[in-house]
Residue, then its C-alpha position, 0 to 999 in steps of 0.5 A: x991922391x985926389x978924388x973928382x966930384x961930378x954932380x950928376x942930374x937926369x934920368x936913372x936910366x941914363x945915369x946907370x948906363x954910364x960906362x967906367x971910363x976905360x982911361x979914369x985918370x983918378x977917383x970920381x965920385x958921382x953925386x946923383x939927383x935923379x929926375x924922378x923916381x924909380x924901382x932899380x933892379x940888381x945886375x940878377x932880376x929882370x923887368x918881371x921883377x917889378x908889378x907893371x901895373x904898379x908901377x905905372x899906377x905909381x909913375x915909377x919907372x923901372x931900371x936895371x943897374x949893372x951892379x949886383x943885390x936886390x930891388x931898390x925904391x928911389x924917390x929923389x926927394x927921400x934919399x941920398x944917392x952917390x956912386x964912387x968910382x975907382x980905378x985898377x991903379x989907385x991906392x983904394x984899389x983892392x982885389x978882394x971884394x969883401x975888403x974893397x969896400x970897407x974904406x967906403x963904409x968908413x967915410x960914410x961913418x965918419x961923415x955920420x959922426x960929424x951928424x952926431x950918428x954913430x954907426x958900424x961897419x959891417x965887415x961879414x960876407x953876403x948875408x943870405x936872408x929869405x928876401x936878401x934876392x928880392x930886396x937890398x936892404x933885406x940883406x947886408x953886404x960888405x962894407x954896408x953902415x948900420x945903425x943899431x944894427x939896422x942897415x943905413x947905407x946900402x952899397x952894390x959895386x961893379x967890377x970891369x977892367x978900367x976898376x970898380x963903381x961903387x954904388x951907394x943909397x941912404x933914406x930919410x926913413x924906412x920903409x919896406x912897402x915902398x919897394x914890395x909894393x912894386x914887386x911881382x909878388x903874392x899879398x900874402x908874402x908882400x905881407x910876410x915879407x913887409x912884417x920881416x923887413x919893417x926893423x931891418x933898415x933905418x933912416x937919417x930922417x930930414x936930414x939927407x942933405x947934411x948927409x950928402x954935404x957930409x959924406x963928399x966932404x969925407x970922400x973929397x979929404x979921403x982919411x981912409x985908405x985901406 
């Protein structure tokens, strides 16, 4: 069983209008350096989401993916950022949707290990928190990594007929106004929310490129099947 690495470059936009292939031969996995930063929003948010005048303020440019959850902060400098997709007739293929992520998270871990990182998988439904909507990392998902039960790794997946993709996301460091500072959002629950979500994620700090090198090495050797 082989997985295909694809190094992706150019626009998030773009990047997130690529379709499934509909004749996906084998796993691909999508290593993406965008060309700028961006405020992602969920399958469930549209563009009033984002404050438009912050994010022009802040050159952002705001995009919407095709997979579910919450608003995501994307500097390319500062993060890590791969999809995964699988299709209907491969091995990792799973009808349900909570256990068709965990062999994902695992390859996270083990690429975390090899950094001298130890880590959980989080195995629960949707958690349902007061900014999980709003937020990615203020809530876990399926599938997800925690460190010290902070959220490392957040993963969103889309489903269509041709299989599954993946989407996943790891920081340098967390910080929850990066993206509430791009949100339509009143100061006072900006400053709620920024107090409520300070401990509820991590980062790998300096350390992302060691990560991306890492977790497509687990991909590529694929220990993992479910």
């Amino acid at each position: 069983m082989t997985v295909q690495v694809r190094h992706v470059t150019g626009s998030i936009a773009d990047f997130h209008a690529r379709p499934i292939p509909d004749d996906l031969a084998e796993a691909e996995v999508w290593s993406f350096e965008p060309d700028g930063p961006a405020l992602v929003l969920g399958s469930a948010q549209d563009h009033t989401t984002a404050d438009a005048a912050a994010t022009a303020a802040a050159g952002v440019d705001v995009v919407r993916r095709r997979s579910g959850g919450g608003a995501v902060h994307v500097d390319p400098a500062r993060c890590v950022w791969l999809d995964v997709v699988v299709p209907r007739h491969d091995p990792r293929w799973s009808d349900d949707l909570r256990e068709s992520v965990y062999w994902l998270g695992e390859a996270w871990r083990r690429a975390l290990a090899t950094l001298g990182v130890e880590s959980e998988l989080y195995r629960g439904g949707l958690e349902q928190t007061p900014w999980g909507r709003l937020v990615c990392f203020a809530a876990l998902g399926p599938g997800e990594v925690l460190v010290e039960g902070r959220k490392l790794v957040g993963i969103s997946q889309r489903r269509t007929k041709a299989g599954a993709r993946f989407q996943c996301i790891a920081y340098d460091h967390w910080d929850p106004f990066d993206v509430l500072d791009l949100l339509q959002m009143t100061s006072a629950d900006r400053a709620a929310a920024g107090a409520d979500l300070r401990d509820r994620a991590t980062g790998v700090g300096s350390r992302l490129t060691e990560l991306r090198k890492a977790v497509l090495g687990e991909l590529v050797g694929d220990r993992s099947m479910h």
